[in-house]
Residue, then its C-alpha position, 0 to 999 in steps of 0.5 A: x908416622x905416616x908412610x906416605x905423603x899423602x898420609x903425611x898431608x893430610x895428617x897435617x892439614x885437611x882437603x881441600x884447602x886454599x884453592x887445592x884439593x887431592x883425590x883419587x889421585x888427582x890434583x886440582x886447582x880451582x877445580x881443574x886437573x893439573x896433571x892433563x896440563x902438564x903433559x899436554x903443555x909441559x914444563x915450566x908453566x904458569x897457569x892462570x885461572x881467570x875465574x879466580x879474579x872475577x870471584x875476588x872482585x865480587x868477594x870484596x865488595x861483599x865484604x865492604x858492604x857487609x861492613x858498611x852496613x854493619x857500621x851504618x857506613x852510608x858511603x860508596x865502595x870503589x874497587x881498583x885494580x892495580x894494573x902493575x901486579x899483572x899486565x897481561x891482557x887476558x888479566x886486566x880485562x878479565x877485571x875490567x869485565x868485572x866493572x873494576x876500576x884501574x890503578x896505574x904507575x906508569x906512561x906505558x900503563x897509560x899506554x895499555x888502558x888507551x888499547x882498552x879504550x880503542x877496543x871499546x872495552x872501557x865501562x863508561x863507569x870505569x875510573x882511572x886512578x894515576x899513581x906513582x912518581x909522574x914524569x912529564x911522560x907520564x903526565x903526557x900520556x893521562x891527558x891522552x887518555x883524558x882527550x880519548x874518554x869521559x870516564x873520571x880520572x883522578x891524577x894522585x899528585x906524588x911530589x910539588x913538582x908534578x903539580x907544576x907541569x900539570x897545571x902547564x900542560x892543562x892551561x895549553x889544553x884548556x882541560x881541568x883535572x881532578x887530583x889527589x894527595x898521596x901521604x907519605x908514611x914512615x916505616x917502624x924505628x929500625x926498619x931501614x929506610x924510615x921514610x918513603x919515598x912516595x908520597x908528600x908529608x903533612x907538612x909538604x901538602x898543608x904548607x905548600x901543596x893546598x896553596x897551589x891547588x887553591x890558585x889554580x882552578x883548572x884543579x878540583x882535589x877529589x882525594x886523598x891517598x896512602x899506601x904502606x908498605x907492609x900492606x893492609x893489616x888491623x893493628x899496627x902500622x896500617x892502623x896509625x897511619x891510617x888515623x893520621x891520614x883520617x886527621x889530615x883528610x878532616x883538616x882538608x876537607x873544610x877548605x874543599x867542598x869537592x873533596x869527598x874520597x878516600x884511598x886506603x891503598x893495597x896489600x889486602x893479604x892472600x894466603x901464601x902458607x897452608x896454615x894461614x888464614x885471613x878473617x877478611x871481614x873483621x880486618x875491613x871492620x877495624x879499618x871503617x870503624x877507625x876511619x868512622x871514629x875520626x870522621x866522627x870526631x872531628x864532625x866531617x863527613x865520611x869520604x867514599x872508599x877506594x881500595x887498590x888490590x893487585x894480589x889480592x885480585x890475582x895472586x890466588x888465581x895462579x900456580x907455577x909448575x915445574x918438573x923435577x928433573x934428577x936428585x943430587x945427593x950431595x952428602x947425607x943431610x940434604x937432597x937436591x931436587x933439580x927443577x927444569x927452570x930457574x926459581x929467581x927468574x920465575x920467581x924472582x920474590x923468593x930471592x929478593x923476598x923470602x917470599x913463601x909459597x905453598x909447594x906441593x907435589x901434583x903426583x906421586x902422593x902414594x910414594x914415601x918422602x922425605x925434605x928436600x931443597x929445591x934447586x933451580x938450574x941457573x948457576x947463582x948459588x941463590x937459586x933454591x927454595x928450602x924449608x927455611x922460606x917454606x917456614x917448615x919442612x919441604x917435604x916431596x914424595x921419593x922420585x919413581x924409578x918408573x917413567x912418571x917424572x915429579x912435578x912441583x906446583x908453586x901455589x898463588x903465584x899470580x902477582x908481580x911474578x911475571x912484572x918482575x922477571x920480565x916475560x920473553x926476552x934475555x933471562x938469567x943464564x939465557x934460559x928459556x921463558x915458562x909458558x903462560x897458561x890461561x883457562x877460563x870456564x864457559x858458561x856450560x862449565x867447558x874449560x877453555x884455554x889459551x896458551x902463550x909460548x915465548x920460546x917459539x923464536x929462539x933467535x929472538x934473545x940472540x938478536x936483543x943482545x946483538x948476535x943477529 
């Protein structure tokens, strides 16, 4: 039996491996030391390493063309950013340097490609594609960004009702738009709700979304949509869906000469355990091959591709690290050891998810170990991360009766965390914010970094809740 966790780890699993290495001592992501951050930083911090975007964006289109060129897929390849799996500036435009086209959800996303557009950071080549349920706001504020750029913007209609105020607000502009039609999907029998919301069934686009987009020639439809929410996979759901929305596309196409892309959605997969892995490769093979045999079949010619990935863009770029501040032995079968913050609201996929992260110790690997649960420091009893989430034992070294203080890294981290627990403000039991941490690598291999501190005021969630 191994005597130490670091015997223990590496009996286990082999260095490096998903982003992590651990040597002489040393714990890196990406290559950068973690150790020197904290103790220059402290904890709660959540660091990314922007590097990591740009080389998934590169490492996507490899594979695409790989696969094109593989199955004789004579088509483009568009690679989107879904802005809503992180806002932050430093993020966004860090794909946006990456010639990445953006996905938005929202008004206020809208909101934030106009700030991009203002500072002159939009490739004139950069597309917009508008998702999601689009209230007049929302409608509002794409033909805002429309007046202010000549890059294409696609409006991905949601329900009937869109259709309508579109078509209005286009007449008083004297503006034409190009649109897409998101299907909806159904979910596997027993999983609760079947249907989704999002999106329109084929009977809805066929029956009575065509008719209106044949009448009024301010629309061009340009393409078609899915999503599913279980995210892209090579068997399964994702594939009967995709080949009813491949059946659908070869409906429409006859009717629409313009009509000529294809949306496959997000939820490319990223590493979330230390014994996973992804054959990216042969999962984009199944999906053009499946896409090809439709097209094929019905004598259609194959659509241009776009594909909108958020964590698969970011997730892997970031770590959230905590300190461990005591251990709370509360009878002879479980240690607790208490982080410096609050796991549902740092990480708030863990509570509502089970997500699982890869957790590791950044130091004390000559120590003994032994499992243990990870407690936050709110006062909901769900606020821990344990072996049951982890999928196997949580095992961290014994804490040092020396000075050196424990610390705990969450690994890939990077997506929806920060979107869904909000950044600055009023939190769960009014506990204070993490850090934000950005490094970036010049081109001489010199780290730079910038960091953000919401806490700095701490007046400011007194004067949102009214106290001042």
């Amino acid at each position: 039996m191994p005597n130490t966790f670091h015997e223990y780890f590496i009996s286990k699993t082999a260095l490096p491996i998903h982003n992590v290495e651990y040597e002489k001592g040393c714990f890196s992501f990406h290559g950068v030391p973690l150790i020197p951050l904290v103790k220059k930083y402290g904890t709660p911090l959540r660091m990314y390493y922007l590097p990591s975007i740009s080389q998934k964006i590169r490492a996507a289109r490899v594979i695409f063309k790989k696969a094109m060129e593989k199955l004789n897929y004579n088509r483009d390849y568009n690679y989107c950013y879904c802005i809503k799996s992180c806002h932050l500036y430093d993020v966004v435009s860090k794909a946006v340097k990456e010639n990445a086209h953006l996905e938005t959800s929202s008004a206020y996303e809208v909101e934030l490609i106009i700030q991009l557009a203002n500072r002159q950071e939009l490739n004139p080549d950069i597309q917009i594609i508008h998702n999601g349920y689009k209230t007049q706001e929302y409608l509002l504020k794409i033909l805002e960004l429309k007046s202010l750029i000549d890059n294409k913007i696609i409006v991905v209609i949601d329900s009937l009702s869109e259709v309508n105020i579109i078509c209005l607000l286009l007449e008083k502009r004297n503006m034409n738009c190009d649109v897409g039609i998101r299907v909806s999907h159904y979910n596997p029998k027993g999983k609760y709700p079947h249907s989704s919301r999002l999106g329109m069934t084929r009977e809805n686009v066929v029956n009575k979304l065509v008719p209106i987009i044949q009448s009024q020639s301010c629309l061009t439809l340009k393409m078609v949509h899915f999503y599913v929410d279980a995210g892209i996979d090579d068997k399964g759901v994702y594939i009967d869906q995709l080949k009813k929305v491949i059946e659908l596309y070869t409906f429409l196409k006859p009717s629409f000469e313009e009509l000529d892309s294809l949306n496959i959605g997000g939820g490319m997969p990223i590493n979330q355990s230390l014994t996973g892995s992804n054959d990216y490769d042969l999962l984009i093979r199944k999906i053009l091959s499946t896409i090809k045999l439709g097209c094929n079949k019905n004598n259609v010619l194959l659509p241009n591709l776009y594909s909108e990935f958020g964590k698969y863009t970011v997730g892997e770029s970031c770590t959230t690290i905590y300190s461990v501040l005591e251990e709370k032995t509360q009878d002879d079968s479980e240690s607790w050891y208490m982080l410096d913050n609050s796991i549902i609201n740092l990480l708030p996929d863990v509570w509502a998810n089970k997500q699982q992260y890869i957790v590791l110790p950044l130091n004390l690997w000559g120590s003994s170990y032994k499992e243990v649960i990870l407690g936050g420091l709110t006062c909901d009893g769900a606020d821990f991360y344990n072996s049951s989430t982890h999928g196997e034992p949580l095992m961290m070294p014994y804490l040092s009766d020396k000075i050196d203080r424990l610390y705990v890294a969450f690994i890939h981290t990077g997506a929806y965390q920060d979107s869904l627990s909000g950044i600055g403000g009023v939190n769960h039991c009014l506990l204070p914010s993490h850090k934000i941490l950005f490094v970036d690598r010049a081109k001489n291999d010199e780290l730079n970094e910038k960091l953000i501190d919401l806490n700095d005021d701490l007046l400011h969630p007194l004067a949102i809740l009214g106290y001042v």
